[in-house]
Backbone atoms as SQL, in Angstrom:
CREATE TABLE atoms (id INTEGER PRIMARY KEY, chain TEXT, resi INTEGER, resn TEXT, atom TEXT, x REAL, y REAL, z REAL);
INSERT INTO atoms VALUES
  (1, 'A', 1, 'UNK', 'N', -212.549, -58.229, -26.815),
  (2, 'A', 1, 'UNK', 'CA', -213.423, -59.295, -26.378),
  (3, 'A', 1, 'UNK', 'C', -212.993, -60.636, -26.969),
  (4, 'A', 2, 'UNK', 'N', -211.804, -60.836, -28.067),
  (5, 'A', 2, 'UNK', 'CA', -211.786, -61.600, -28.795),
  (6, 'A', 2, 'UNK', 'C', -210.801, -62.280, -28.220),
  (7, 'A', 3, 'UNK', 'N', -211.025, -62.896, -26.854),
  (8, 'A', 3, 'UNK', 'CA', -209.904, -63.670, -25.568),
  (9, 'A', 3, 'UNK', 'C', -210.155, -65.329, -26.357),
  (10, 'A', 4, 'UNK', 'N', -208.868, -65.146, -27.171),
  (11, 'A', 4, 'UNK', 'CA', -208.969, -66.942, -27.430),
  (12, 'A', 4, 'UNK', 'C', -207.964, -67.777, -26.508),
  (13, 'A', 5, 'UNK', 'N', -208.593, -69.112, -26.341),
  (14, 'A', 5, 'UNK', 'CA', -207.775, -70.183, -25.212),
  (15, 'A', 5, 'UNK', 'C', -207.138, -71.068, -26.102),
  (16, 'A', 6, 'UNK', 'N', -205.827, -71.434, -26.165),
  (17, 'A', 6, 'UNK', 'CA', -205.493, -72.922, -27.008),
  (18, 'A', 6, 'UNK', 'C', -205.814, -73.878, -26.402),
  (19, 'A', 7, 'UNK', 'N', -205.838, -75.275, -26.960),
  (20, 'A', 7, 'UNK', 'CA', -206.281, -76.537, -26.851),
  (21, 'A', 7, 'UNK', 'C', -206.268, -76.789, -25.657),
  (22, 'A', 8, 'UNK', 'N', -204.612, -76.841, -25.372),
  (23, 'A', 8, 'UNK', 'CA', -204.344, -77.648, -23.923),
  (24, 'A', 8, 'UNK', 'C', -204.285, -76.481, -22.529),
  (25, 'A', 9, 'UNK', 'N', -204.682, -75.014, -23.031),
  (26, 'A', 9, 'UNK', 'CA', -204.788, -74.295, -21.649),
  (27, 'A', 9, 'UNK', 'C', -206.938, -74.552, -21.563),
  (28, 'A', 10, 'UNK', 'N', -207.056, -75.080, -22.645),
  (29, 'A', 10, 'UNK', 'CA', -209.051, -75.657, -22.526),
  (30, 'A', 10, 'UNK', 'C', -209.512, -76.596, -21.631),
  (31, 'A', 11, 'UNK', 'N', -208.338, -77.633, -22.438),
  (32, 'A', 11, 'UNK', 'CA', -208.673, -79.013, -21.605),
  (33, 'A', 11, 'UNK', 'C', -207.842, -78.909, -20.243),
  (34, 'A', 12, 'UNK', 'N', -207.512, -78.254, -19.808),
  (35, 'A', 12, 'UNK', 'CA', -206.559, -78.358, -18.080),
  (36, 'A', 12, 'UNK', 'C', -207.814, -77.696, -17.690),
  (37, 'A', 13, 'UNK', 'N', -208.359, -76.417, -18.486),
  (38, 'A', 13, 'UNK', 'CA', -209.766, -75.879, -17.100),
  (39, 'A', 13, 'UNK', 'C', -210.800, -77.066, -17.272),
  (40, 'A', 14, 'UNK', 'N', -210.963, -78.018, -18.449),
  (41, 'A', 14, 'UNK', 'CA', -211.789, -78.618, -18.195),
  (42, 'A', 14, 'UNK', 'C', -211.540, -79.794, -17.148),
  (43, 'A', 15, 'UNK', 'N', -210.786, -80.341, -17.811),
  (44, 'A', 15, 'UNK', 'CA', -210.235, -81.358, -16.207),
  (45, 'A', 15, 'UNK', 'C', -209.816, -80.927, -15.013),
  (46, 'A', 16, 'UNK', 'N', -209.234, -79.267, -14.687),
  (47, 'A', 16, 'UNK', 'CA', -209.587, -78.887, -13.089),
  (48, 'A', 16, 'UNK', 'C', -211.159, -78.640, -12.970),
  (49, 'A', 17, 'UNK', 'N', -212.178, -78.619, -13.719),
  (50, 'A', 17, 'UNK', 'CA', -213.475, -78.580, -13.344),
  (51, 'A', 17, 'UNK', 'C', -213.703, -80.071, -13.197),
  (52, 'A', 18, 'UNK', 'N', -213.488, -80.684, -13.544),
  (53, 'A', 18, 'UNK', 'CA', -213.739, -82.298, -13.467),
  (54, 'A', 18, 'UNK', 'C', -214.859, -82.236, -14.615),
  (55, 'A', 19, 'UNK', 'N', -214.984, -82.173, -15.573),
  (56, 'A', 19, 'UNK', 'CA', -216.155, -82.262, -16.563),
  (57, 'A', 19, 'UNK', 'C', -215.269, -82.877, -17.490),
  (58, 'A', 20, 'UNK', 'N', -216.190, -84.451, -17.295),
  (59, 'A', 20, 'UNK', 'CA', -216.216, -85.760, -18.679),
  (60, 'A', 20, 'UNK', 'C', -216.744, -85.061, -19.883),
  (61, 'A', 21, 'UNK', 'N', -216.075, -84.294, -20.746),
  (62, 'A', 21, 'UNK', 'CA', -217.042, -84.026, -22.221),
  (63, 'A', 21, 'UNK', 'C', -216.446, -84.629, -23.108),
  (64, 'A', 22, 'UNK', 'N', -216.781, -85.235, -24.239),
  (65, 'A', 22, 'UNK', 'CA', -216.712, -85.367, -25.605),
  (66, 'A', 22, 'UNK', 'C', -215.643, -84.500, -26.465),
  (67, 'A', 23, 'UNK', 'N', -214.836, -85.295, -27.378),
  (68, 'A', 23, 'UNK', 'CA', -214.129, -84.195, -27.688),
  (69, 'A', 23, 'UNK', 'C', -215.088, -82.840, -28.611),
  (70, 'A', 24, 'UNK', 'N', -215.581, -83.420, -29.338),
  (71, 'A', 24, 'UNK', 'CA', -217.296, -82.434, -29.441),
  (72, 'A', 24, 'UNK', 'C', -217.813, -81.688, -28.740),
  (73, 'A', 25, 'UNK', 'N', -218.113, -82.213, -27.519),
  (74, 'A', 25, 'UNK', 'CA', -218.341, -81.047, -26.488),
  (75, 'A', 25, 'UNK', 'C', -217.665, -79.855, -26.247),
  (76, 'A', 26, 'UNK', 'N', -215.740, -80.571, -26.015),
  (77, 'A', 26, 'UNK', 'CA', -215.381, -79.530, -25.976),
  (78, 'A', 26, 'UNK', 'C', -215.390, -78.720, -26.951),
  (79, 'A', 27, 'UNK', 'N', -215.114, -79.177, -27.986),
  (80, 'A', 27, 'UNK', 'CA', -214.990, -78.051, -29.129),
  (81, 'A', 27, 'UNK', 'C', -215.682, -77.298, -29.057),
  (82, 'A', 28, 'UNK', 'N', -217.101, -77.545, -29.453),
  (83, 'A', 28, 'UNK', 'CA', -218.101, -76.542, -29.039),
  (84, 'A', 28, 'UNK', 'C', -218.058, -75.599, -27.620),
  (85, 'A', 29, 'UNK', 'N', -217.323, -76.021, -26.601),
  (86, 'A', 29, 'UNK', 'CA', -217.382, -75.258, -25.866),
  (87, 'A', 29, 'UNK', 'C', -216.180, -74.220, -25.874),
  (88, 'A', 30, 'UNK', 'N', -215.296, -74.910, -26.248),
  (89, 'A', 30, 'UNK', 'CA', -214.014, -73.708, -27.016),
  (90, 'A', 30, 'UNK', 'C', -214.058, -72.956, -28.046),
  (91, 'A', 31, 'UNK', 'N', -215.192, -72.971, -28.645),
  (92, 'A', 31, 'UNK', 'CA', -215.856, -71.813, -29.599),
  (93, 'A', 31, 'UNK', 'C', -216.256, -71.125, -28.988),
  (94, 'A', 32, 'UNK', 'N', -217.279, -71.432, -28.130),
  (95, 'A', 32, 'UNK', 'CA', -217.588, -70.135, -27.089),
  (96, 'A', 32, 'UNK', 'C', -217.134, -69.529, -26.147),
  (97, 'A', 33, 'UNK', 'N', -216.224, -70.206, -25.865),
  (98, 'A', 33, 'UNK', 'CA', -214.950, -69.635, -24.745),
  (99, 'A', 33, 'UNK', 'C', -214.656, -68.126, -24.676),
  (100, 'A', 34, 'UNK', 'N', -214.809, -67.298, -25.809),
  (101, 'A', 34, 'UNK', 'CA', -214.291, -65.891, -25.530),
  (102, 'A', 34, 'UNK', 'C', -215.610, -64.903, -25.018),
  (103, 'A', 35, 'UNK', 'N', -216.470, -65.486, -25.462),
  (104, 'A', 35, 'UNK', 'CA', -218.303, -64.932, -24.649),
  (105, 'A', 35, 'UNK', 'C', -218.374, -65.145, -23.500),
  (106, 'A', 36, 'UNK', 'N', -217.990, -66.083, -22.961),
  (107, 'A', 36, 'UNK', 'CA', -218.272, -66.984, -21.805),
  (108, 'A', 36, 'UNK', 'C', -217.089, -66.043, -20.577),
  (109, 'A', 37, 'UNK', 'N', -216.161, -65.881, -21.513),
  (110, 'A', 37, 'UNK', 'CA', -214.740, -64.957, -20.852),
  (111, 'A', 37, 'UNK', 'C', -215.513, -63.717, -20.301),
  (112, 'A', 38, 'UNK', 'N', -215.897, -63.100, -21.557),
  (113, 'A', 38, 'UNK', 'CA', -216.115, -61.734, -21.591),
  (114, 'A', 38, 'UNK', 'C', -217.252, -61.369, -20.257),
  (115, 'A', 39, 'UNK', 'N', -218.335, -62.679, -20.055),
  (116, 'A', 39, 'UNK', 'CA', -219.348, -62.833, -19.464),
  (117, 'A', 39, 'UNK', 'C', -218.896, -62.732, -17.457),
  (118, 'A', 40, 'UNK', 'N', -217.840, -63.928, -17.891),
  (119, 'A', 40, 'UNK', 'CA', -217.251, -63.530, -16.507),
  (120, 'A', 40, 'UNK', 'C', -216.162, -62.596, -16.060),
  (121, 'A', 41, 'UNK', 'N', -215.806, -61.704, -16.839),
  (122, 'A', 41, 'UNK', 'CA', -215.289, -60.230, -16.270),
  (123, 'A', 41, 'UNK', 'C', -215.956, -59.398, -16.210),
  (124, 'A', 42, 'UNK', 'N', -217.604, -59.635, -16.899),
  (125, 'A', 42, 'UNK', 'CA', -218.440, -58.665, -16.226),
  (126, 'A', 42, 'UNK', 'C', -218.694, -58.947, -14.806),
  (127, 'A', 43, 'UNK', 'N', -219.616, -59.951, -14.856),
  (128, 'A', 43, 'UNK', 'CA', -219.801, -60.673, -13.512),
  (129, 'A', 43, 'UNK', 'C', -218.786, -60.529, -12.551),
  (130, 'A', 44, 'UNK', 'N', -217.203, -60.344, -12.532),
  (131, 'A', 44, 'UNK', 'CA', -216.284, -60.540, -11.018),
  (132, 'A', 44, 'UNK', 'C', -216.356, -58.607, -11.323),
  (133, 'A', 45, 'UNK', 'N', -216.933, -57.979, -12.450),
  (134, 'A', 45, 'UNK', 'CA', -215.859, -56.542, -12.015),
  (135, 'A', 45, 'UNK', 'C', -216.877, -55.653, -11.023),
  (136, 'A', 46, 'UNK', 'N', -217.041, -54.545, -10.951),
  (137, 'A', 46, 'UNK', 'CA', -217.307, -53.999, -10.114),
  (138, 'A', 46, 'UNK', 'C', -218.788, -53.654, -10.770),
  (139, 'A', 47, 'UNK', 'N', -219.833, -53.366, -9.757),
  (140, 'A', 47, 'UNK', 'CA', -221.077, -53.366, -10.726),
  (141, 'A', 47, 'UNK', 'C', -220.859, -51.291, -10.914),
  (142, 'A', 48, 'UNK', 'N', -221.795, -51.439, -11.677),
  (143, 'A', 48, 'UNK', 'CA', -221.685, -49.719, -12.441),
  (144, 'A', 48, 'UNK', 'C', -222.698, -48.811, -11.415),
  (145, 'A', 49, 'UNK', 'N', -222.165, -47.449, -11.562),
  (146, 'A', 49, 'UNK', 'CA', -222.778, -46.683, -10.377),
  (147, 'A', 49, 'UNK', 'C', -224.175, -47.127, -10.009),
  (148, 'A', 50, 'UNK', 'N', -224.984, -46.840, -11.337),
  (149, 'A', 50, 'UNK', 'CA', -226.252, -47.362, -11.514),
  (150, 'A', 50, 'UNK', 'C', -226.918, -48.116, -11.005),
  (151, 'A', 51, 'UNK', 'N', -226.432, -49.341, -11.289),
  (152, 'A', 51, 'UNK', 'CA', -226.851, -50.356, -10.274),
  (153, 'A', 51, 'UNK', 'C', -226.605, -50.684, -9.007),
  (154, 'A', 52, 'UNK', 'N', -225.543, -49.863, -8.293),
  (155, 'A', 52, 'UNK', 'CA', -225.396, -49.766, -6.995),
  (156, 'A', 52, 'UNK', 'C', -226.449, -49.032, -6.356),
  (157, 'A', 53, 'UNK', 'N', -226.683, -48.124, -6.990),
  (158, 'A', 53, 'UNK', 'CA', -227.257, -47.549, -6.079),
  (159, 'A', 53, 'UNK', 'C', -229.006, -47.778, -5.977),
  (160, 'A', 54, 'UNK', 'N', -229.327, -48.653, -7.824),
  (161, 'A', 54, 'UNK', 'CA', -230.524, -49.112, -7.598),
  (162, 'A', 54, 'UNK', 'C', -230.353, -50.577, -6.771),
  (163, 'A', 55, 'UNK', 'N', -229.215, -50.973, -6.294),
  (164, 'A', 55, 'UNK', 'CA', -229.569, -52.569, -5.144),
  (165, 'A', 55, 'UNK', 'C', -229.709, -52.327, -3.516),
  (166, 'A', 56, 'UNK', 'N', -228.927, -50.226, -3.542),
  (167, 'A', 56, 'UNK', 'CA', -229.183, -50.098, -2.299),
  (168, 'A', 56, 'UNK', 'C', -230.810, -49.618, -2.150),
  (169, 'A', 57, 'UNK', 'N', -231.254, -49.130, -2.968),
  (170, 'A', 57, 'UNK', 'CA', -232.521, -48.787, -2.953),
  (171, 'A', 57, 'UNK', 'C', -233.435, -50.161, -2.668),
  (172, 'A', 58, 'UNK', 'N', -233.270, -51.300, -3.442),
  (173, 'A', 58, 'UNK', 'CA', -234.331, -52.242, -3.007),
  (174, 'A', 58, 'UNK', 'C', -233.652, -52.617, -1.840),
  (175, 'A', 59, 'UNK', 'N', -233.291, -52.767, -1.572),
  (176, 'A', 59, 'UNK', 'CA', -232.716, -52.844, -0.128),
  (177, 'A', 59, 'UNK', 'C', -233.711, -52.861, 1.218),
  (178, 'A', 60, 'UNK', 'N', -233.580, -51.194, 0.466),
  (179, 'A', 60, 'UNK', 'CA', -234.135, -50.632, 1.678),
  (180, 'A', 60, 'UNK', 'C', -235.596, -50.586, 1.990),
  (181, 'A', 61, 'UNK', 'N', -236.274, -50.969, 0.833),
  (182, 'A', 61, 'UNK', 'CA', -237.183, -51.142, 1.034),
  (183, 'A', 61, 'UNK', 'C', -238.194, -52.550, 1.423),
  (184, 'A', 62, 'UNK', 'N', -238.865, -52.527, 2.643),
  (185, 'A', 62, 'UNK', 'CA', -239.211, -54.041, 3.182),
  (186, 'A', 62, 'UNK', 'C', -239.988, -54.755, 1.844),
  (187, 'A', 63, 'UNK', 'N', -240.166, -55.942, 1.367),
  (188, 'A', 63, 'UNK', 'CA', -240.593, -57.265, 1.008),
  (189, 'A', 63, 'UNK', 'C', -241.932, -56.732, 0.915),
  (190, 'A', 64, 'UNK', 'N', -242.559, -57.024, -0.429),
  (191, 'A', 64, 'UNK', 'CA', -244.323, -56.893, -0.259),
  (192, 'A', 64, 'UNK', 'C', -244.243, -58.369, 0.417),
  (193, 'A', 65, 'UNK', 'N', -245.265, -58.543, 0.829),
  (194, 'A', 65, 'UNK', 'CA', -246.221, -59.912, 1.264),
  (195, 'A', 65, 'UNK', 'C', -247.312, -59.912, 1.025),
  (196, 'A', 66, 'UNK', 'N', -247.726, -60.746, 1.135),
  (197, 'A', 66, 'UNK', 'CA', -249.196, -61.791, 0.748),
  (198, 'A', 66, 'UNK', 'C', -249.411, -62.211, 2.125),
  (199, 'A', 67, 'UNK', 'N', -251.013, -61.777, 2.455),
  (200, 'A', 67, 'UNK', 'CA', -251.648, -62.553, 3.270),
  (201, 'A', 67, 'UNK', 'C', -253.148, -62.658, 2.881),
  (202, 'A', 68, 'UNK', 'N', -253.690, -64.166, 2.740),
  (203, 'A', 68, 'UNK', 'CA', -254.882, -64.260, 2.348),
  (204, 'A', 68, 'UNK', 'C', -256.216, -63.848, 3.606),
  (205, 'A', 69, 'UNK', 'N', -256.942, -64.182, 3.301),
  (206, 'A', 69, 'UNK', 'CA', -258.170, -63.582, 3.901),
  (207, 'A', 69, 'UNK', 'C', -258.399, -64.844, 4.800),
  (208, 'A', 70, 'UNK', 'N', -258.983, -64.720, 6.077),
  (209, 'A', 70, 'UNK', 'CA', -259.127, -65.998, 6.708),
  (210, 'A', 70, 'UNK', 'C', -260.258, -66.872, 6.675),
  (211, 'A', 71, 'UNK', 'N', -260.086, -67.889, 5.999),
  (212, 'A', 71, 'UNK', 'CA', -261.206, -68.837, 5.011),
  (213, 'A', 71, 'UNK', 'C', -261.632, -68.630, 4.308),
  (214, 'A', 72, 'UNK', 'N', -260.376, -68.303, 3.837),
  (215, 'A', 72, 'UNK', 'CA', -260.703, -68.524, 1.876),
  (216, 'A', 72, 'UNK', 'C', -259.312, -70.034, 2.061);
């Protein structure tokens, strides 16, 4: 988990994002850089059986709704 970035492969993602930060900013944000990593290879990988099969389940099931009483 311990994915560290050097300086200038930091500041190229920050300037292809277009984000004006502080050199402060960045720093702080290049401290957290290997969480933030780890965060998005969960997020792109594949979700776990588990939760597949609990997203096909809500799925399938229709939306409660709300309907109030007429005049109230």
């Amino acid at each position: 988990m311990s994915q560290t970035i050097s300086e200038e492969a930091f500041a190229a993602l920050v300037a292809r994002a277009g984000m004006p930060l502080t050199p402060a900013q960045c720093a702080a944000l290049q401290d957290v850089w290997p969480r933030f990593a780890e965060m998005l290879r969960q997020i792109r990988g594949a979700a776990p059986a588990t939760m597949e099969a609990t997203l096909e389940g809500m799925l399938a099931e229709p939306a409660t709704t709300f309907a109030a009483e007429e005049g109230r």
